[in-house]
C-alpha positions in Angstrom: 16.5 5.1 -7.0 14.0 2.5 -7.9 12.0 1.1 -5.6 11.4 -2.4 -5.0 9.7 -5.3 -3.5 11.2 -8.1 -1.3 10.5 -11.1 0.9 12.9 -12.9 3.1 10.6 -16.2 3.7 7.7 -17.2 1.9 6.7 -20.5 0.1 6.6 -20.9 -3.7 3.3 -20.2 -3.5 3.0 -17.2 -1.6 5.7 -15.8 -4.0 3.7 -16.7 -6.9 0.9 -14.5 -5.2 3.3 -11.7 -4.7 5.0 -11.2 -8.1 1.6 -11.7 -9.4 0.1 -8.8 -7.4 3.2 -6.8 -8.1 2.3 -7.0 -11.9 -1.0 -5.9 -11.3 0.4 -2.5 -10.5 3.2 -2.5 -13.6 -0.3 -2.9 -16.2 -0.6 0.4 -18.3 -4.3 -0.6 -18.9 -7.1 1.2 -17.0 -10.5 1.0 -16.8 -12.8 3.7 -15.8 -15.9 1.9 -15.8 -17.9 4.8 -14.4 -16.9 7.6 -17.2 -14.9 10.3 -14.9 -12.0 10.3 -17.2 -13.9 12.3 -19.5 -14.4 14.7 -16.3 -10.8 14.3 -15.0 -8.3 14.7 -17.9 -9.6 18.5 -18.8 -9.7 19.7 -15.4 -6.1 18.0 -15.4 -5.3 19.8 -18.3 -6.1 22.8 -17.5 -4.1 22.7 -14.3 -1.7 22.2 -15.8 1.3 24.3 -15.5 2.0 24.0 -19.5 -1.1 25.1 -20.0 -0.7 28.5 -17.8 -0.1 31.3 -19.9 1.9 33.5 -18.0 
């Protein structure tokens, strides 16, 4: 079941606010301005469970 967000009584404004907050969290685009990806995905890799050779 999909989740979802909802407000019962807010002005224009503050729903504005919300949807635009709400997309925030729907952008595919990251940033890793402090370089751990390159730490992160082969640990992640390796654990893995396709990776596991059993």
């Amino acid at each position: 079941m999909p989740s979802f967000f909802a407000w019962l009584d807010a002005s224009s404004l503050e729903q504005r606010r919300k949807r635009d907050i709400m997309r925030l969290f729907a952008e595919r685009e990251g940033r890793d301005e402090v370089g751990l990806g390159q730490i992160r995905d082969p640990i992640a890799d390796c654990s893995s469970p396709a990776h596991r050779h059993g």
